[in-house]
Every structure is written in structure tokens, then in C-alpha cells.
LUMKEFI-350592 format. One record per residue (C-alpha): residue in three letters; z, y, x negated. Coordinates in steps of 0.001 Angstrom, whole numbers, plus 500000, padded with zeros to 6 digits. Layout:
N
AlaZYX;...
# end
This chain:
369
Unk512082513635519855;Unk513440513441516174;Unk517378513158517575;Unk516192510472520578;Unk514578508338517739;Unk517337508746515381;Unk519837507555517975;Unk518111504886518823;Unk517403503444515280;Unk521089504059514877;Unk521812502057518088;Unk519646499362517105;Unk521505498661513610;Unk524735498696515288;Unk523861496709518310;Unk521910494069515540;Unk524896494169513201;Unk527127493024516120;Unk525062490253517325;Unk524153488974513384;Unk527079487434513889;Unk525326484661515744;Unk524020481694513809;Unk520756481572515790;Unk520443485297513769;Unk519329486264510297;Unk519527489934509965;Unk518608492329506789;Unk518835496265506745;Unk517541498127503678;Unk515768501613502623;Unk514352503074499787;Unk514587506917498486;Unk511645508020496187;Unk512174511592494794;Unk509100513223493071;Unk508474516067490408;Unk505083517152489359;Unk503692519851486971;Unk499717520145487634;Unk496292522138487563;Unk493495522073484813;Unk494487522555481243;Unk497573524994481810;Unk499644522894484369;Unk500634525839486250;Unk501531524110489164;Unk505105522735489951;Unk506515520192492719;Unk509123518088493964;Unk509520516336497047;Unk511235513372498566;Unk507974510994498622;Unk509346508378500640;Unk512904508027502941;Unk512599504735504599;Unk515251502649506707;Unk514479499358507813;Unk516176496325509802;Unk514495493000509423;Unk515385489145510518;Unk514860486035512249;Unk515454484703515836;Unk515870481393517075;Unk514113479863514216;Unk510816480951515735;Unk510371484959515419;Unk510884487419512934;Unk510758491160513049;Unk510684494060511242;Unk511697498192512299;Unk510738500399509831;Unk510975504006509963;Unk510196506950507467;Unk511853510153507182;Unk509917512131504911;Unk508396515345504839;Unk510409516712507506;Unk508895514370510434;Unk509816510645511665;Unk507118508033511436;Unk506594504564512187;Unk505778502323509177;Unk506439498487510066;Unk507656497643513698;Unk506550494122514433;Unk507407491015516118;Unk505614487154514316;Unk506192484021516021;Unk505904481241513734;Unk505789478228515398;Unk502224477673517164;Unk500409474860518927;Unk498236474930515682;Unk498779475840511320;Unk499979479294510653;Unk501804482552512326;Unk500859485823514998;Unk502162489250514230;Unk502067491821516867;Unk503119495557516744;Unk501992498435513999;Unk501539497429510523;Unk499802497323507288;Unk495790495361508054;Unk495265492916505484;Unk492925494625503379;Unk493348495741499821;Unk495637493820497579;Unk497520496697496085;Unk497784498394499518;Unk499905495055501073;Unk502302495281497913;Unk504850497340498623;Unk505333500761497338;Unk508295499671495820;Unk506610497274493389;Unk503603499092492448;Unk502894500224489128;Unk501862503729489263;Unk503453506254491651;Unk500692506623493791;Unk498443503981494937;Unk494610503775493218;Unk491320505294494980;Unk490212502598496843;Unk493091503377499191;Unk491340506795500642;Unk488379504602502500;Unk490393503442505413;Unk494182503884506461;Unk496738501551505132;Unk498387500768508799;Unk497374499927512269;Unk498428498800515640;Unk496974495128516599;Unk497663491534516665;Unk496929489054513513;Unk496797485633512772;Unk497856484311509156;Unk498125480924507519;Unk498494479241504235;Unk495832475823504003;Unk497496473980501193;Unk499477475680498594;Unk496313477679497405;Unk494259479842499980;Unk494982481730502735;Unk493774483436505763;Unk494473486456507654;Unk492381488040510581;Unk493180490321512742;Unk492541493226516123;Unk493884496616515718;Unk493399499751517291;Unk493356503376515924;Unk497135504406516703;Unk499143507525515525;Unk502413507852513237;Unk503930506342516563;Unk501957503340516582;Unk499823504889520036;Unk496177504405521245;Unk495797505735524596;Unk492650506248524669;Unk490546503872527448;Unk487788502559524850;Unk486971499189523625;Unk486612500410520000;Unk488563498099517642;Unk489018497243513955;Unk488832493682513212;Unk489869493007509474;Unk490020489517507787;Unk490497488571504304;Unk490686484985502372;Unk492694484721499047;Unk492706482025496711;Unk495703481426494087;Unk493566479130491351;Unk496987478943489918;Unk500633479941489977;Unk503034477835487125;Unk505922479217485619;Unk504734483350484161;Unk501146482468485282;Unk498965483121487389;Unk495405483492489634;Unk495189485363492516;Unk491421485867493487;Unk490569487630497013;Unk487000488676499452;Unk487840490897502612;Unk485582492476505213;Unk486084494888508124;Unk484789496187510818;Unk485619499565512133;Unk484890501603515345;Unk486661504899516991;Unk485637506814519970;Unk484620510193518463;Unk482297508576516159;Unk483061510211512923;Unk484513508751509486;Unk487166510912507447;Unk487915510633503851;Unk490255512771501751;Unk491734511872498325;Unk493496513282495338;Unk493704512475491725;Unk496499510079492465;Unk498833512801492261;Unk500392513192496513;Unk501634516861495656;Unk498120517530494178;Unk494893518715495567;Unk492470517107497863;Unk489850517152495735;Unk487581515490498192;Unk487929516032501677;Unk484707515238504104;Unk483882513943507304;Unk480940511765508729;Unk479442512444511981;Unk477424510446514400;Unk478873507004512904;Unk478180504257514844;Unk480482501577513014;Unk481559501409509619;Unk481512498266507546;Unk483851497906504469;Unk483509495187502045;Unk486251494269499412;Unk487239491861496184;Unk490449491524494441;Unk491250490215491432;Unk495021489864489201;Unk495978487868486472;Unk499542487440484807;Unk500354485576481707;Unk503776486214481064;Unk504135490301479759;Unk500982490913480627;Unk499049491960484017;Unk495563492601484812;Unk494578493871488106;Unk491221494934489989;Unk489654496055493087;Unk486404496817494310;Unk485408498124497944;Unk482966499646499428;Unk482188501194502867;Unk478995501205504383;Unk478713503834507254;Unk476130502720510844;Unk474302506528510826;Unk470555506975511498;Unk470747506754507848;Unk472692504222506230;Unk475438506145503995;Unk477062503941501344;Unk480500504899499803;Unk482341502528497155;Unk485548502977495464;Unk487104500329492242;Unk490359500768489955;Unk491169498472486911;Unk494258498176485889;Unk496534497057482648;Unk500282496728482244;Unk502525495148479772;Unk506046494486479563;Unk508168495620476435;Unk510912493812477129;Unk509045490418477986;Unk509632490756481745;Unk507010489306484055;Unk505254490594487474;Unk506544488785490243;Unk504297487512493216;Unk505433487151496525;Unk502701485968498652;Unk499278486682499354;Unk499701488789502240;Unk503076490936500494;Unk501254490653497049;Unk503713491594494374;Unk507522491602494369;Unk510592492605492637;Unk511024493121488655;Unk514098491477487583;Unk515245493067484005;Unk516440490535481831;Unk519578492573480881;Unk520357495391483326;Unk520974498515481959;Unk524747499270480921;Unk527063497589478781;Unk524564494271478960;Unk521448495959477539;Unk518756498546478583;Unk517047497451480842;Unk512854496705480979;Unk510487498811480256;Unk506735498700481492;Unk503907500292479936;Unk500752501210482388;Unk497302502117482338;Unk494519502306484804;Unk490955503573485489;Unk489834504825489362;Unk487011505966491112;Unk485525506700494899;Unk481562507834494812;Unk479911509507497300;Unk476660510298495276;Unk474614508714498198;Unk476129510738500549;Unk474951513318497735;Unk478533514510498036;Unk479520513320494258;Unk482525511297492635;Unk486353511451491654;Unk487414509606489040;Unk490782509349487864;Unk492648508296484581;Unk496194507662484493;Unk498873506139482344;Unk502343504923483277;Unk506046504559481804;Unk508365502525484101;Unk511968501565483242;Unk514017499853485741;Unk517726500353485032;Unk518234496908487460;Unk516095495139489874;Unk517189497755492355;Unk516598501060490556;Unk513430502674488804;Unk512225505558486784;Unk508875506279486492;Unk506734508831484293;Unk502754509445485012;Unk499888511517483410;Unk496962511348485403;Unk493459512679484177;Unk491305513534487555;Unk487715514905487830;Unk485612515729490689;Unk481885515697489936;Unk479162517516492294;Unk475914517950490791;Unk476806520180487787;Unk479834521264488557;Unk483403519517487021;Unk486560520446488545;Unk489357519134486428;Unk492856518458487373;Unk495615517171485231;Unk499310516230485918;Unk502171514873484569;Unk504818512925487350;Unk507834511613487346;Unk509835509324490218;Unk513389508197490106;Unk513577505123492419;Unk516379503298494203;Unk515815500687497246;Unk518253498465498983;
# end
């Protein structure tokens, strides 16, 4: 399966190169490499790490005028999964676009920005109460230059994309934005979302770690008999110039005989040395590429962003307790294309009495292109 998907991505490039030569094409192929090392455990760190976090390929573009595309695939760990493969046409009878094919819902503000512009190495808490991609349809628009919409159908699929499953249990996931303002280094980006969630064995997962992916799952439970699960969210960033301030709050209500609430938040602060500013993209990308204002070399050294957040998913009324997680963050990126990253994260689990405590310090070095 790995080779016949390998040759076929490799087909698809080729046969896409040849034909970009048309002008009815616009055609973009890019990866990233992410290569992690950890030291972790309580107080004596005396576990070690390393692994290739993310591999990624892509090939992107525009047909005709009227459809872009993405094909996304990820090589890590050892196995070959879809991330983005999708087809948008954006011309319709009324405002705005439809996306079809396997990709991220529009839920979570930090979970739409890329992993390549994120400010931690891992993304907060609030990412363990529901997965980051599905397979569906969604319709997006922009009203004005200031809110927008997105709404969409998906289905439970695997690292393929699949649902074969006969069942009329869907996700349907909308969110509204609103960007108060966005002038020069500043900006408002304000955000509500809601979705609703069904599978056919009736059961809700969750699993985290202290924001540390070579770590321990230091919550790992399952819900049975749900009916539906409801998840409510707000977003919140603000950039003036150096400075960024970020927050989310969502929680997740889960349809049982008795109501079982979970909710999950992260704050977050970051500040540019070097007088660099966060970009922003869109509202349904959120954040983009850091452009250095002297690249490192013979020009200068680069920027350098300093980090620091605060995280936490309860599950006290589940009577199942809470993690909370600490972490600070060193970034420097060489050039807009290259990264190194250094993270201490503070994680606790609390269960009644007892407090398990795990520590670690990370590091990433980062190229994508």
C-alpha cells in the first residue's frame, strides 16, 4: 500500500509539473520536515526522544480560474497518511466558496493555523476534545472585509480520508469570526464556533499529553452510551506590533443519561525581540509566515520570539480530574523558511489527591518549502 501511494503521489507531481505549463494552471509543491528531541519525566528527566514529528509533501493550485486543490500527504512515524486532499470551487450562483474532500473542520483557531506557524511545538489542550481533520463538504465566505462564515458536513473518516460505514451520523461544524480590525502591525480577530457530533458506536474518546507528542498520555478515557456530543468554542488574538495575545476556550458537552460536561482553555503570550510581527492570513488559515527582518548570515541574525502559555482540559464532572500544562517557548527563525525552536513544559494531572507531575524540555529544528 505504502509503494502504490508513493508512486502515485510521485506520478501526480510529475504529470502536474508537465501540464503547469498551461496558463489556465497555477501549480505549487512544497513540504515541511520537523525533527524533534525531548528529555522528560518528573523532576529527574530520565526520559529521552527524538523523532521526525512531521514529513509532509504537498502539491497545491488553481484550475480554470474556478477550482483550487490541495494533496497533502504525511510520512511520519513510519506510516503514510492523508492530511489535506481537497477540491473548492469558487465561483457560485451566490457570495463565497465549497470545499470537498478530507480536511481540517473549522473549529479552533490555533488548530486551522498551520503547524508551521504556531508558536509552541505542540498545539495547546483544547486540541484533545475533537480531531483536527475530517472528510465532508463546507461552505465559506467573507461578508465585507470583516466577518466570516464557515459551515460545514463531515463524516468520521480514517488516516485515508474513509467512512464506510452505512449510518447517517455526521458532524456539522460552523464558526463566525469577526476581524474588529486589521491596519498596518494591528490587529482584532474575535471568533464563536459550535458543533455537533455523532458516530455509530456511540462512545467519545479523549487522550492528551502535557503538550509534549513523545510524552505520556496522561489522560486517556472513553465515554460510553453517548448519544451526541455538543462542543462550544470562543477565540480571541490580538497583535500590536511585537506583541501577541492569544486565547481559546471550548467546551464539550456529552448527550448521556447524565449530562457529562468537559471544557478545555489556553492563554497565550509572545513577543518579538527583534521587533518582528505575527502575520495573519485569513480567518479560516489563521496565522502565517514570520518574515525576519535580516535573515540570518552575513545580513544579521535573524528574529527571535519569546513564548509563554497557560493550558488546561477538566474532567472533574466526569469526576475523572484535570491536566494542566505550563510551557515556555524560544523560537529563532534563521529566514522565513527555517526555524529552531526550544520548549519547557510544566504538566500536572490532578485526580482527587493524587498529582502526577511531568516535566520536559524540547527542542525542533524546522525547515518548510
Amino acid at each position: 500500500m505504502k509503494k502504490r501511494i508513493l508512486a502515485i503521489s510521485i506520478a501526480l507531481l510529475t504529470i502536474t509539473t508537465i501540464s503547469a505549463q498551461s496558463q489556465m494552471k497555477e501549480v505549487k509543491f512544497g513540504g515541511r520536515i520537523m525533527y524533534d528531541m525531548a528529555i522528560w519525566g518528573d523532576t529527574s528527566l530520565n526520559n529521552t526522544g527524538t523523532e521526525f514529528r512531521r514529513v509532509r509533501v504537498f502539491n497545491s493550485g488553481k484550475l480554470y480560474g474556478n477550482l483550487k486543490y490541495k494533496f497533502q500527504l504525511d510520512f511520519s512515524g513510519g506510516k503514510i497518511s492523508f492530511k489535506d486532499v481537497w477540491m473548492e470551487l469558487t465561483e457560485l450562483p451566490i457570495t463565497g466558496k465549497l470545499r470537498v474532500g478530507h480536511f481540517k473542520e473549522p473549529l479552533r483557531l490555533e488548530a486551522l493555523t498551520s503547524s508551521k506557524y504556531i508558536n509552541l511545538m505542540e498545539r495547546a489542550l483544547p486540541m484533545s476534545l475533537s480531531p483536527e481533520r475530517n472528510t465532508g463538504a463546507m461552505y465559506h465566505a467573507i461578508i465585507g472585509d470583516k466577518i466570516s462564515l464557515q459551515s460545514g458536513v463531515f463524516r468520521e473518516g480514517d488516516s485515508f480520508g474513509d467512512d464506510k460505514e452505512s449510518v447517517n451520523n455526521v458532524n456539522i461544524t460552523s464558526r463566525i469570526t469577526y476581524l474588529a480590525f486589521n491596519k498596518g502591525e494591528k490587529l482584532l480577530h474575535i471568533g464563536a464556533s459550535t458543533s455537533i457530533r455523532k458516530n455509530s458506536n456511540k462512545t467519545y474518546n479523549l487522550s492528551a499529553r502535557a503538550e509534549n507528542h513523545l510524552g505520556t498520555k496522561l489522560i486517556n478515557a472513553t465515554f460510553d452510551n453517548v448519544e451526541k456530543t455538543n462542543l462550544q468554542g470562543g477565540e480571541f488574538a490580538y497583535i500590536n506590533g511585537p506583541l501577541s495575545l492569544q486565547a481559546e476556550y471550548l467546551q464539550a458537552t456529552l448527550i448521556q443519561e447524565v449530562e457529562t460536561k468537559l471544557s478545555s482553555f489556553y492563554t497565550q503570550l509572545s513577543y518579538f525581540l527583534t521587533s518582528e510581527s505575527r502575520s495573519y492570513k485569513n480567518s479560516l488559515d489563521g496565522f502565517g509566515r514570520v518574515k525576519p527582518k535580516n535573515n540570518y548570515g552575513k545580513e544579521g541574525k535573524g528574529a527571535i520570539e519569546v513564548v509563554a502559555r497557560i493550558s488546561q482540559v477538566c474532567l472533574q464532572k466526569a469526576d475523572m480530574g484535570q491536566l494542566n500544562s505550563k510551557a515556555i517557548g524560544l523560537n529563532w527563525y534563521l529566514n522565513p523558511n527555517t526555524r529552531v525552536m526550544l520548549n519547557y513544559v510544566m504538566g500536572e494531572m490532578v485526580e482527587g489527591i493524587e498529582i502526577t507531575n511531568e516535566n520536559a524540555v524540547m527542542m525542533r529544528v524546522q525547515l518548510d518549502f
